[in-house]
C-alpha positions as CSV (number, residue, x, y, z in Angstrom):
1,X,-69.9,-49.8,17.2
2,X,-66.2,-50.3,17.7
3,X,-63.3,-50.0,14.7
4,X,-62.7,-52.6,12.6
5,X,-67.2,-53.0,12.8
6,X,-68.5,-53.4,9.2
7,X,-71.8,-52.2,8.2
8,X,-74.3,-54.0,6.1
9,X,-75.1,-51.4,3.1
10,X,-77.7,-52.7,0.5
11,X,-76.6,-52.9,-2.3
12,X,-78.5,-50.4,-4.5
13,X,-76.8,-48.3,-1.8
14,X,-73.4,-48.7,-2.7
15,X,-74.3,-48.8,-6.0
16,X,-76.0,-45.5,-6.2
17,X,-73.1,-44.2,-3.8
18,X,-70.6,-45.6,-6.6
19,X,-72.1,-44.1,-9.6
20,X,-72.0,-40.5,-7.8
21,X,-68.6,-40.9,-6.8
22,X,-67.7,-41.0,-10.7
23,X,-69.5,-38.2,-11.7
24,X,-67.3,-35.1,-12.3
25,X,-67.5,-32.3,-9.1
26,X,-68.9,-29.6,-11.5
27,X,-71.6,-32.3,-11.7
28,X,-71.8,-33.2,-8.1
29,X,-72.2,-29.5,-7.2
30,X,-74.6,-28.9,-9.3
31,X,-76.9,-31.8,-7.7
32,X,-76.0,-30.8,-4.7
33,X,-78.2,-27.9,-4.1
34,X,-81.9,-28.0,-4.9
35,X,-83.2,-24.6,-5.2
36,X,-86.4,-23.8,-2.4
37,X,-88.8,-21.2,-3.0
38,X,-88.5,-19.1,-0.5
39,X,-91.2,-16.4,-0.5
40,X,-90.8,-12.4,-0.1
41,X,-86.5,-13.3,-0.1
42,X,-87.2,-14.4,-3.6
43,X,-89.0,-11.7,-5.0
44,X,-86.2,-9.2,-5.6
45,X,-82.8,-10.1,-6.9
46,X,-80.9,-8.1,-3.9
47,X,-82.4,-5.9,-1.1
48,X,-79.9,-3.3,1.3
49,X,-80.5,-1.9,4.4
50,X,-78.7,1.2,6.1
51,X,-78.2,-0.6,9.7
52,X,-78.8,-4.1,11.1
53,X,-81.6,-3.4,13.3
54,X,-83.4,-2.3,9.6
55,X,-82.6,-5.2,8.2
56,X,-84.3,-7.2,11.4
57,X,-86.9,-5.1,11.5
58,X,-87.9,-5.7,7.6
59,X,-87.4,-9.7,8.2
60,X,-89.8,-9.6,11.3
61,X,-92.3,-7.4,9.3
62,X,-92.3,-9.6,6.4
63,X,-91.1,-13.2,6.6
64,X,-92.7,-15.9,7.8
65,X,-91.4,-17.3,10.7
66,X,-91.0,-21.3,9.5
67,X,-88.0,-19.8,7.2
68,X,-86.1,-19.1,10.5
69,X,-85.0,-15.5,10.5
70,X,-87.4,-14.1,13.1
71,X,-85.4,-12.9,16.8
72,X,-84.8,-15.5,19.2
């Protein structure tokens, strides 16, 4: 697509884009993150570790790999 190309947007698109755009920015924050469980991280409020390689070793000990914080 080139400049001055116009997109067809349905329009329960632009509608639903519309009514978000008047919504106040505390508001659109606030819907803007959805909270995801996210087991063992979520099961203490804070955790601390002396050195970095601790706090690797702990998340290759205990998380599960899907939540992305094993070594590459």
């Amino acid at each position: 697509m080139g400049r001055g190309d116009t997109i067809d947007v349905p329009a329960e698109w632009r509608e639903e884009f519309e009514a978000a755009a008047r919504r106040t920015l505390e508001t659109r924050v606030r819907y803007a993150f959805i909270h995801t469980c996210q087991p063992v991280l979520d099961d203490a409020p804070y955790r601390s570790f002396d050195t970095l390689e601790e706090y690797r070793n702990w998340c290759l000990q205990n998380l599960p790999s899907w939540l992305g914080y094993a070594r590459v």
